[in-house]
MDTraj code that builds the backbone (N, CA, C; nanometers):
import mdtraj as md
import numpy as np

residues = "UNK UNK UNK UNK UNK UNK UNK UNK UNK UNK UNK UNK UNK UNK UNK UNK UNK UNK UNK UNK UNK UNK UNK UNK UNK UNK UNK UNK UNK UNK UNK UNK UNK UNK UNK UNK UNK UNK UNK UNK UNK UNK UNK UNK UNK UNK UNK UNK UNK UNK UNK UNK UNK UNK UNK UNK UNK UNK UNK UNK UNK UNK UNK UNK UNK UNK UNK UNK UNK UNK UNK UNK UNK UNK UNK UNK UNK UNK UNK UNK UNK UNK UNK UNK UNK UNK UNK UNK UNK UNK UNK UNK UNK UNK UNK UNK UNK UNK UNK UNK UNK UNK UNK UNK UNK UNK UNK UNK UNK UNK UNK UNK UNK UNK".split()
xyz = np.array([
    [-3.1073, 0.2042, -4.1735],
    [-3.1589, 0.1895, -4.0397],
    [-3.0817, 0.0834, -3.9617],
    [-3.0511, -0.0295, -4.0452],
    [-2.9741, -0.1241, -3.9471],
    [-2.7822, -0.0772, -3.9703],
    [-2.8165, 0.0544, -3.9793],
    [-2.6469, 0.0526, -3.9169],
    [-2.6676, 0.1278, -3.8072],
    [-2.7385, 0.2367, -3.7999],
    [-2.8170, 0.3094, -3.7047],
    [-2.8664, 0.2119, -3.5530],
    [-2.8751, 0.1300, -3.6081],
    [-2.9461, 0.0374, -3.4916],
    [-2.7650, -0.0815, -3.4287],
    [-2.6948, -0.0867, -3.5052],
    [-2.5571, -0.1702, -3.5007],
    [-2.4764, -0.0860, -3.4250],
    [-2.4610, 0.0491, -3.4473],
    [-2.4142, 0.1628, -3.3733],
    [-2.4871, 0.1908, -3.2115],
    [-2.5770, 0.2171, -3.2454],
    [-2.6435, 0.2065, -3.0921],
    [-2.6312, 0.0723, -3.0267],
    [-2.6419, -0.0505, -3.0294],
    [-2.6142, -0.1461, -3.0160],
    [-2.4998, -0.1255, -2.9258],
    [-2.4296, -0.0935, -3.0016],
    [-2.2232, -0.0948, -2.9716],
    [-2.2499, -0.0007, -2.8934],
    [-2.3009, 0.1137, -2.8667],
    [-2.3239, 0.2015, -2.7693],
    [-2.3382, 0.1813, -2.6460],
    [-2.4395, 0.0779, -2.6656],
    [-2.4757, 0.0409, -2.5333],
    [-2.4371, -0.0553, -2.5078],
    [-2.3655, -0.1694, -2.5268],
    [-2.2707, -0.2546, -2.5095],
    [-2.1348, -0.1648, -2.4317],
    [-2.1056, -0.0893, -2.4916],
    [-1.9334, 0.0050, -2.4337],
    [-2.0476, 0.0524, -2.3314],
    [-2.1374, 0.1249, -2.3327],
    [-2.1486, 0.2046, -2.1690],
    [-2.1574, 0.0669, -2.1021],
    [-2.2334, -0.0324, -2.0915],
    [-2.2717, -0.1234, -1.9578],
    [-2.0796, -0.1827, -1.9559],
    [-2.0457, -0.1890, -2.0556],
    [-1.9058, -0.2497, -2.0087],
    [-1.8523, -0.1125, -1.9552],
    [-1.8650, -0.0377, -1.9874],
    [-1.7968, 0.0778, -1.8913],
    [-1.8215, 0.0881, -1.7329],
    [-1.9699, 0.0872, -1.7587],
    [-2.0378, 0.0893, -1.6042],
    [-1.9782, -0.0243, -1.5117],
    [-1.9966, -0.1418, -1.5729],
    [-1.9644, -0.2517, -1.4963],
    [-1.8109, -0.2295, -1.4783],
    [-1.7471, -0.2203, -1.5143],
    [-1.5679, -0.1841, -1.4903],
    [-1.5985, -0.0330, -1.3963],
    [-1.6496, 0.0423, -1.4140],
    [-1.6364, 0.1733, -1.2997],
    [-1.6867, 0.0639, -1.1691],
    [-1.8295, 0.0297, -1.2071],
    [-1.8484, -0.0838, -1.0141],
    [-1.7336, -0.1323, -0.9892],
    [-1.6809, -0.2085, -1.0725],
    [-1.5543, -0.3243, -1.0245],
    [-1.4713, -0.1787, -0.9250],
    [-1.4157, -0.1024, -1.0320],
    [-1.2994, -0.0378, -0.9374],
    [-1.3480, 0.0251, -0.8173],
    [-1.4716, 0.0368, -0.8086],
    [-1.5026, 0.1463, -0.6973],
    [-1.4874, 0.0722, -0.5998],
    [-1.5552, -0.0893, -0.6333],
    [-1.5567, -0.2041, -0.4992],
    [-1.3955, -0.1974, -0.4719],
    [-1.3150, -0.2016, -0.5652],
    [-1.1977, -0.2605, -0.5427],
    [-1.1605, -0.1469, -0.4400],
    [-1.1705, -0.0076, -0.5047],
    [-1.1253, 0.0654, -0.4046],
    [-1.1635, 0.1190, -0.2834],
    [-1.3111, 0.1096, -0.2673],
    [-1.3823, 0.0901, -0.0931],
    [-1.2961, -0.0415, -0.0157],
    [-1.2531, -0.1566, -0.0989],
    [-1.1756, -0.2447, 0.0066],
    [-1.0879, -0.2087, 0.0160],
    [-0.9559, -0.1572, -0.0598],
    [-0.8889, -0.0696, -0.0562],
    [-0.8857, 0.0015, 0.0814],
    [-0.9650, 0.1129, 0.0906],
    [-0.9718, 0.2522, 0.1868],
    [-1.0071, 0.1112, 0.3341],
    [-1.0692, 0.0612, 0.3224],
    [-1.1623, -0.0167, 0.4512],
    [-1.0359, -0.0959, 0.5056],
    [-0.9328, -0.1789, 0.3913],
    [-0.8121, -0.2309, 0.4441],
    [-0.7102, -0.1127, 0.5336],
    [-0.6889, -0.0355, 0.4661],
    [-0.6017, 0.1061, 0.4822],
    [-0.6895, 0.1818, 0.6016],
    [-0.7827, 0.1751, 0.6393],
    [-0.8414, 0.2291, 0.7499],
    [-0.8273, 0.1047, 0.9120],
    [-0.8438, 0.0072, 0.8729],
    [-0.7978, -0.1238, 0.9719],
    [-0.6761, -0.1081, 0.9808],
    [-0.5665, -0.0775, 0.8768],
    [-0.4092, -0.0423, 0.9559],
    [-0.3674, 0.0759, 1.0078],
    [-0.4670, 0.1923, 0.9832],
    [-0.4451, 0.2837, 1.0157],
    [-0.4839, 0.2849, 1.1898],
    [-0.5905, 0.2434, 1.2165],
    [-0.6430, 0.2097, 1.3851],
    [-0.5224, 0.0926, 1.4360],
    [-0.4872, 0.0349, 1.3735],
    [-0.3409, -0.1185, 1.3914],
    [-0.2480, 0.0249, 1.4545],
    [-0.2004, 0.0919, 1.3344],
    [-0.0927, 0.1480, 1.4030],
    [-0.1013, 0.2231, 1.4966],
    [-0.2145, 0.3302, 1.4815],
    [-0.2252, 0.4029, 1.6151],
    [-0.2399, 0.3249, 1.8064],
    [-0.3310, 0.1921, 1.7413],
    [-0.3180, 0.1374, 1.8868],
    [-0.1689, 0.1155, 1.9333],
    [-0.1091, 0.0654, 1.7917],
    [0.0671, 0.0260, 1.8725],
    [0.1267, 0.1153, 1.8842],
    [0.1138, 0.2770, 1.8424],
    [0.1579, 0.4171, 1.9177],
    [0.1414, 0.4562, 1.9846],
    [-0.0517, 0.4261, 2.0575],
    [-0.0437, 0.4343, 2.1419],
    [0.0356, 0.3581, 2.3170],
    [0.0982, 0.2250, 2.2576],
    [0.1151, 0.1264, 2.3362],
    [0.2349, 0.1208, 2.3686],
    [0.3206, 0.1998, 2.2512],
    [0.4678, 0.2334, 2.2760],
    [0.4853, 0.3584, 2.3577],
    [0.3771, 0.4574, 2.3295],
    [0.4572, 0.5730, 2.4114],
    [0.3989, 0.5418, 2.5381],
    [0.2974, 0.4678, 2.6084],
    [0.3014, 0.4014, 2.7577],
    [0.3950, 0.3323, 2.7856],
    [0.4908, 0.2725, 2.6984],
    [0.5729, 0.2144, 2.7444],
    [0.6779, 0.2745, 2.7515],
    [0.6996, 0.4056, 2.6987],
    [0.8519, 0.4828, 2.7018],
    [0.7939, 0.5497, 2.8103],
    [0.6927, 0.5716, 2.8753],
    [0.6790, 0.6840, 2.9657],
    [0.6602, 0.5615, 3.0687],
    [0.6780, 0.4283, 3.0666],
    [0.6940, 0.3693, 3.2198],
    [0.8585, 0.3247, 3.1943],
    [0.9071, 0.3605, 3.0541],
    [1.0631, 0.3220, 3.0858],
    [1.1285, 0.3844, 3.1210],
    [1.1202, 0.5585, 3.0939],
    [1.1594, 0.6644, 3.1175],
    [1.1536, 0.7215, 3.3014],
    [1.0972, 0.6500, 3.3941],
    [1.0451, 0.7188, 3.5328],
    [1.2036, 0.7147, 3.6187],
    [1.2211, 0.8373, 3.6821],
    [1.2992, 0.8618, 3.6866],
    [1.3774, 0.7477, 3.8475],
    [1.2761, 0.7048, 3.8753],
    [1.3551, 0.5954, 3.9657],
    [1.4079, 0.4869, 3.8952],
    [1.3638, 0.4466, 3.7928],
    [1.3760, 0.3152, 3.6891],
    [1.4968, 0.3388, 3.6266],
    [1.5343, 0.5292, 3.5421],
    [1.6984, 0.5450, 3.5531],
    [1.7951, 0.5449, 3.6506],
    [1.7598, 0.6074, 3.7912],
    [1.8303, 0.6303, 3.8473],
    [1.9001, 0.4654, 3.9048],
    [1.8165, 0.3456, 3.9106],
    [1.8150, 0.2259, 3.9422],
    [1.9282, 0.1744, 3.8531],
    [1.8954, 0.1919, 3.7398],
    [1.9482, 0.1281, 3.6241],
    [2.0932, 0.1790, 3.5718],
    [2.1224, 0.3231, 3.6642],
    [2.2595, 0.4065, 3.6547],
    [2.3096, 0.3446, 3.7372],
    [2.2518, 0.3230, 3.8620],
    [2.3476, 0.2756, 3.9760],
    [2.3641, 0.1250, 3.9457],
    [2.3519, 0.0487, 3.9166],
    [2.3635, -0.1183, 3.9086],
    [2.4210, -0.1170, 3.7797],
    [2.3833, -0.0435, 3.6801],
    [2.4331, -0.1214, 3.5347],
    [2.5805, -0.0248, 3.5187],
    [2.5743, 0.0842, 3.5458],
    [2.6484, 0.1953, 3.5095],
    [2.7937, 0.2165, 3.6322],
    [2.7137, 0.1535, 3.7562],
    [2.7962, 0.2154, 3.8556],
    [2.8127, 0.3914, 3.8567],
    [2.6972, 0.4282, 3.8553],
    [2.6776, 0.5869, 3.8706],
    [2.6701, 0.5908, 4.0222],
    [2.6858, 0.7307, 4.0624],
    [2.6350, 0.8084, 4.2182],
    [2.5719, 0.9483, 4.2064],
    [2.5305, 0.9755, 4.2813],
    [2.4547, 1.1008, 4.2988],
    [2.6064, 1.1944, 4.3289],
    [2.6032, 1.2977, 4.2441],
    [2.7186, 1.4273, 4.2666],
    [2.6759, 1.4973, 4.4101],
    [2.7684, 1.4791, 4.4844],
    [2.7898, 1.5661, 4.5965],
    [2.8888, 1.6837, 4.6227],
    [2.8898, 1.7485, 4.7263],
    [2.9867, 1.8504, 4.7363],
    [3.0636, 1.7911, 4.7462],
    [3.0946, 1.7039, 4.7985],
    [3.2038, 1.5526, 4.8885],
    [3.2960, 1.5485, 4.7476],
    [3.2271, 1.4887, 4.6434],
    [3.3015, 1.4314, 4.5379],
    [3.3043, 1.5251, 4.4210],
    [3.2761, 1.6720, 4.4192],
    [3.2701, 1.7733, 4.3178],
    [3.4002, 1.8039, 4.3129],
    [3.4616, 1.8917, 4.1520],
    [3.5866, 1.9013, 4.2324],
    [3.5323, 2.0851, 4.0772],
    [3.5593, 2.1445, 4.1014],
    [3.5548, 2.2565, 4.0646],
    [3.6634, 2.3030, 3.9938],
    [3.6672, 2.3832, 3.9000],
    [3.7979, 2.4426, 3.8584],
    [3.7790, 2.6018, 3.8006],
    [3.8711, 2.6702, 3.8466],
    [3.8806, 2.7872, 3.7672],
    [3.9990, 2.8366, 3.7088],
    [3.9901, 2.9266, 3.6121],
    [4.1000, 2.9656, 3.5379],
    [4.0660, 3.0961, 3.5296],
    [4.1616, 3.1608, 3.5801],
    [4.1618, 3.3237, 3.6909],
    [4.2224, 3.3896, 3.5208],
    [4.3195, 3.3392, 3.4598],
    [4.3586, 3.3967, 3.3416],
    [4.2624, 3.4254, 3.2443],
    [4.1510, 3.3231, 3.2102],
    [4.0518, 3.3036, 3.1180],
    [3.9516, 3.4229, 3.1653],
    [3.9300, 3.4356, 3.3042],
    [3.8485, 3.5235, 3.3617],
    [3.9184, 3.6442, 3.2728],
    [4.0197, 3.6568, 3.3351],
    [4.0379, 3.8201, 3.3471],
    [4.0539, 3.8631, 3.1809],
    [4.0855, 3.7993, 3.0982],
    [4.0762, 3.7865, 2.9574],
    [3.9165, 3.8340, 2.8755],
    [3.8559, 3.6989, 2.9616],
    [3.7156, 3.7837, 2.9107],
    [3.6354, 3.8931, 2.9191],
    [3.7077, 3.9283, 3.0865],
    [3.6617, 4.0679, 3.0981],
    [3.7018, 4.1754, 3.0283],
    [3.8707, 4.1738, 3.0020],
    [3.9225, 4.2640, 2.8979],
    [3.8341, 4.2910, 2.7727],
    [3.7904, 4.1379, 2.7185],
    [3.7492, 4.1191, 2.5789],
    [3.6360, 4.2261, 2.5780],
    [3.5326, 4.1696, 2.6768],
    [3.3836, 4.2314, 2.7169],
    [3.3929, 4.3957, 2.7368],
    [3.5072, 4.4375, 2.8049],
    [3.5055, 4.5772, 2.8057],
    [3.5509, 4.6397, 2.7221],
    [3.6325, 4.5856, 2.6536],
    [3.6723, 4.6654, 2.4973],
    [3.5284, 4.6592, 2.4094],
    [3.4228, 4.5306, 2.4146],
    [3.3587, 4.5309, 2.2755],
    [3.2255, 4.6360, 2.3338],
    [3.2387, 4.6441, 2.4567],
    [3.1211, 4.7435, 2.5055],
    [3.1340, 4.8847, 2.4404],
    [2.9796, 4.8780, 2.4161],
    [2.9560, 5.0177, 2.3933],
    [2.9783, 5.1672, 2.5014],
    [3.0712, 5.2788, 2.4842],
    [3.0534, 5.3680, 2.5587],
    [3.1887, 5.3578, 2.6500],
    [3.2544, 5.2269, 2.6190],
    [3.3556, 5.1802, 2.6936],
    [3.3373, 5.1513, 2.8624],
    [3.1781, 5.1118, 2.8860],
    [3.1598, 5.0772, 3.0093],
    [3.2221, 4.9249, 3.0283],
    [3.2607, 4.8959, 3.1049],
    [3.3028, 4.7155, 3.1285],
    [3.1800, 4.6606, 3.1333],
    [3.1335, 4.5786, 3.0552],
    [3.0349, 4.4950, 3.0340],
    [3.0073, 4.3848, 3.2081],
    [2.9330, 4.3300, 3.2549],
    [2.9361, 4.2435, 3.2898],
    [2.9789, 4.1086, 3.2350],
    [3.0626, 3.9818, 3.3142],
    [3.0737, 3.9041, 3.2976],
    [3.0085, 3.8074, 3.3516],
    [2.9544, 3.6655, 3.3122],
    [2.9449, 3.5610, 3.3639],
    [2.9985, 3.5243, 3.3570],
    [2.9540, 3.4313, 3.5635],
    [3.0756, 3.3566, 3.6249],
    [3.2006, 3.4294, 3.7069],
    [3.1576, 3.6004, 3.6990],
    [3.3230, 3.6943, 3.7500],
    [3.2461, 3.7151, 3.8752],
    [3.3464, 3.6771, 3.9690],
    [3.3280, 3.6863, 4.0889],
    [3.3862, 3.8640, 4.1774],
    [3.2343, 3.9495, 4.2242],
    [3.3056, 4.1032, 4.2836],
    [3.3846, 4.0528, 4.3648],
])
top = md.Topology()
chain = top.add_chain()
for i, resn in enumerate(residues, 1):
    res = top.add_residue(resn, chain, resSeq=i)
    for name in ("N", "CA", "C"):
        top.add_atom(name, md.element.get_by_symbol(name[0]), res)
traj = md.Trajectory(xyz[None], top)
């Protein structure tokens, strides 16, 4: 009987030490999740705080400001456009386009001027 009783003993000694070590980790890991939930609201406020700030850095007077003074940019005009064509390249692609057409119709080109 008293080994019967030495065994149970030890029984219940290992469960409460079990039990008490499962509390420990569970606390440990509710602070855990509760820490990890406080950085999780941390970061979203500073995502939210950055993309207000790319969308007041981004406004398009604030580039255009910042082209002309830092960059020495201008607004493209007809004045200062200068255009180019290459009449050879044209007529090339049209060749190309009407050979690969089906039926041997001349394909349209972009950019070919009637």
């Amino acid at each position: 009987m008293t080994r019967l009783n030495i065994v149970l003993l030890l029984a219940v000694l290992a469960s409460a030490i079990y039990l008490v070590h499962t509390q420990y980790e569970s606390r440990r890991l509710f602070t855990e999740l509760d820490r990890a939930t406080v950085e999780a609201r941390r970061l979203e406020t500073e995502h939210q705080r950055l993309q207000v700030e790319k969308r007041a850095q981004a406004t398009p007077l604030r580039v255009e400001k910042i082209a002309r003074a830092q960059l020495n940019m201008r607004t493209a005009t007809p004045a200062i456009t200068q255009y180019v064509s290459d009449p050879q390249g044209l007529a090339a692609a049209a060749a190309a386009a009407a050979a690969a057409a089906p039926g041997g119709a001349p394909a349209p080109v972009q950019g070919a001027q009637p």
